[in-house]
N, C-alpha and C positions, 0 to 999 in steps of 0.2 A: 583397627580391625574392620572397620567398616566404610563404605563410600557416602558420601552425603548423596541424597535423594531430594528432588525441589520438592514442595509441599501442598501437592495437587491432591490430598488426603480430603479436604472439607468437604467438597458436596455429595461425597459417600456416606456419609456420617448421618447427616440428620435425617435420612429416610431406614434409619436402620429400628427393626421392631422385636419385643422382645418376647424369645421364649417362655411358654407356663408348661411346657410338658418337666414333668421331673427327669432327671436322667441317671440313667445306672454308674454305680461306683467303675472307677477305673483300677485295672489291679494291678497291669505290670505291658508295661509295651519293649518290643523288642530292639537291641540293638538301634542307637543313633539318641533315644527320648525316651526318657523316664520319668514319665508324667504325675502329678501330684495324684494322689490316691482319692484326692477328694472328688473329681468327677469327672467323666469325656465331656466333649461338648456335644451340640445338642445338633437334631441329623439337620445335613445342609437346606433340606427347606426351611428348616423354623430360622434359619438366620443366614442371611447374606453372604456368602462367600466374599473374601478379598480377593482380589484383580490377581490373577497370577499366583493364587493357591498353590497349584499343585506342583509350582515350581520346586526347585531343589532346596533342601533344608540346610544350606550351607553356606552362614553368612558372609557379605564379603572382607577379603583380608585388613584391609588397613581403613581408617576415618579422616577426615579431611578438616574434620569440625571440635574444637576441645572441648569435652565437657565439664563443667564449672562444679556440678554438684550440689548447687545453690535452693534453698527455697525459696519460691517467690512472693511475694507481698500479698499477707493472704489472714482470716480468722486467726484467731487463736489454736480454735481447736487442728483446724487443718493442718499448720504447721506443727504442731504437737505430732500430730499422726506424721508427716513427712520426717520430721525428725527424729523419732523413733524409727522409722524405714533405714533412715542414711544410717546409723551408727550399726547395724547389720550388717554394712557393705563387707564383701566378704564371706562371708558366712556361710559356709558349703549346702549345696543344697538335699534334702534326704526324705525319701518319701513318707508323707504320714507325720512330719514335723512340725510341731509348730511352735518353734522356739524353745528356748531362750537364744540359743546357736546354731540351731541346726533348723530350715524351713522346706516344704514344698512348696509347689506355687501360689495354692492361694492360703496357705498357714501362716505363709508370709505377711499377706493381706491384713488377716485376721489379728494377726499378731502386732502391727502397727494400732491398727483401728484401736483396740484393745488395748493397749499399753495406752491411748488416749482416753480413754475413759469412753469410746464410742464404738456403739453396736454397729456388726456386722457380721450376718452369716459366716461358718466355714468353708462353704463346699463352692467350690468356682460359681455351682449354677444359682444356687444361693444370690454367691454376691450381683450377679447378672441381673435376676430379678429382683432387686433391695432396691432399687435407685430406677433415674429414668434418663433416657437417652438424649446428649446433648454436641454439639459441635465441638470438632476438639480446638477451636480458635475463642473456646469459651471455657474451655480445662482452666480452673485451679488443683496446687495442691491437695492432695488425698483424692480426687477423681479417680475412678476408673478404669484402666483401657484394655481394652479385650481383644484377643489376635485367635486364627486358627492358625494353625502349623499339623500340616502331617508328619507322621513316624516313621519310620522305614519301610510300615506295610505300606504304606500310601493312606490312612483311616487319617482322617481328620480331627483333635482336639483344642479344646479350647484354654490359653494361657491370659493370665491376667497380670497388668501391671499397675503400679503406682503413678502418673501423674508430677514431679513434683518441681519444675519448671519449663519456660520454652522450649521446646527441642528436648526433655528429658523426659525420663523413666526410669522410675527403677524395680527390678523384680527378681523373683527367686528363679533363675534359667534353670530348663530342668535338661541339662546336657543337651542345647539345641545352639548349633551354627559353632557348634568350638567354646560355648561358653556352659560354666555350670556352676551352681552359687549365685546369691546377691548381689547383682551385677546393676552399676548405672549404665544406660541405654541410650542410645540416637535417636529420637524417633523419625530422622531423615534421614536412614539408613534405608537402604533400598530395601534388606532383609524385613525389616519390622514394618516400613509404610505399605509393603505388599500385601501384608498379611493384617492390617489392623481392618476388626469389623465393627466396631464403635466404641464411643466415649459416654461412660454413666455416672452421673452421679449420687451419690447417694448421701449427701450433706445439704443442705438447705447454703446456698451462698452467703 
């Protein structure tokens, strides 16, 4: 479904700073994205737009690259958290969920983190400010990764995902680029490297 993208993503990353303003619930976006209830993102000066934002929301068809699925060699707990991620895959996505079967985007989150026996916010913006910003050629499992993506209006929100090998991710899609559910991810998909505005983590390595 997707194209591979080379991975000119690194020196975006570590100059990325993070929002403290709170930000207001989200309640229901039109036609194309139906974004987690727990928060928009936060307005385009407190955080770096990605390169080619306001591009189209519509990923590309097919991938060049297989994904494994795999976690990679990592804590304990980290993998506890990734592995409760994967066995979700699937999972339809729905707003205001936060499991056992049913997630929004960052319920999802919450819901891994949690099934591990490890705190973390519910609300995307939450999880943003829990952790502190890091390269993503320094991502372990349970990191992280944070994208804006616009809705049909053109309004900008912020989507988070899990981290849980090279090249991977996995996250709760909230109906964006043809996908929607618990979905593993490319992260050298053109679609998602456009739109990633950094990597946080929020575990002690």
């Amino acid at each position: 479904m997707y194209v591979r993208h080379d991975k000119r993503m690194k020196t975006a990353l570590t100059a990325m700073r993070l929002p403290q303003r709170a930000v207001a619930l989200t309640t229901c976006l039109t036609a194309g994205l139906v974004l987690s209830a727990c928060s928009s993102a936060p307005p385009r000066s407190d955080m770096p737009s990605a390169a080619q934002n306001t591009a189209s929301t519509t990923a590309s068809p097919a991938a060049t690259r297989s994904l494994g699925g795999q976690i990679a060699s990592t804590s304990d707990t980290r993998a506890a958290i990734a592995a409760y991620a994967l066995q979700q895959v699937d999972a339809p996505y729905q707003a205001n969920a936060v499991g056992p079967d049913r997630f929004d985007n960052s319920g999802y989150i919450y819901y891994a983190y949690r099934g591990a026996g490890a705190a973390l916010p519910r609300a995307t913006q939450g999880q943003l400010d829990a952790g502190k910003p890091i390269d993503l050629a320094e991502a372990q499992p349970a990191d992280l990764l944070f994208f804006r993506v616009d809705d049909a209006t053109g309004s900008d929100h912020l989507l988070v995902g899990l981290y849980t090998d090279t090249g991977e991710m996995l996250m709760a899609v909230p109906n964006v680029g043809g996908e929607s559910g618990v979905t593993l991810l490319d992260l050298d998909d053109e679609f998602w490297a456009q739109r990633m505005v950094g990597v946080i983590r929020v575990l002690n390595p």
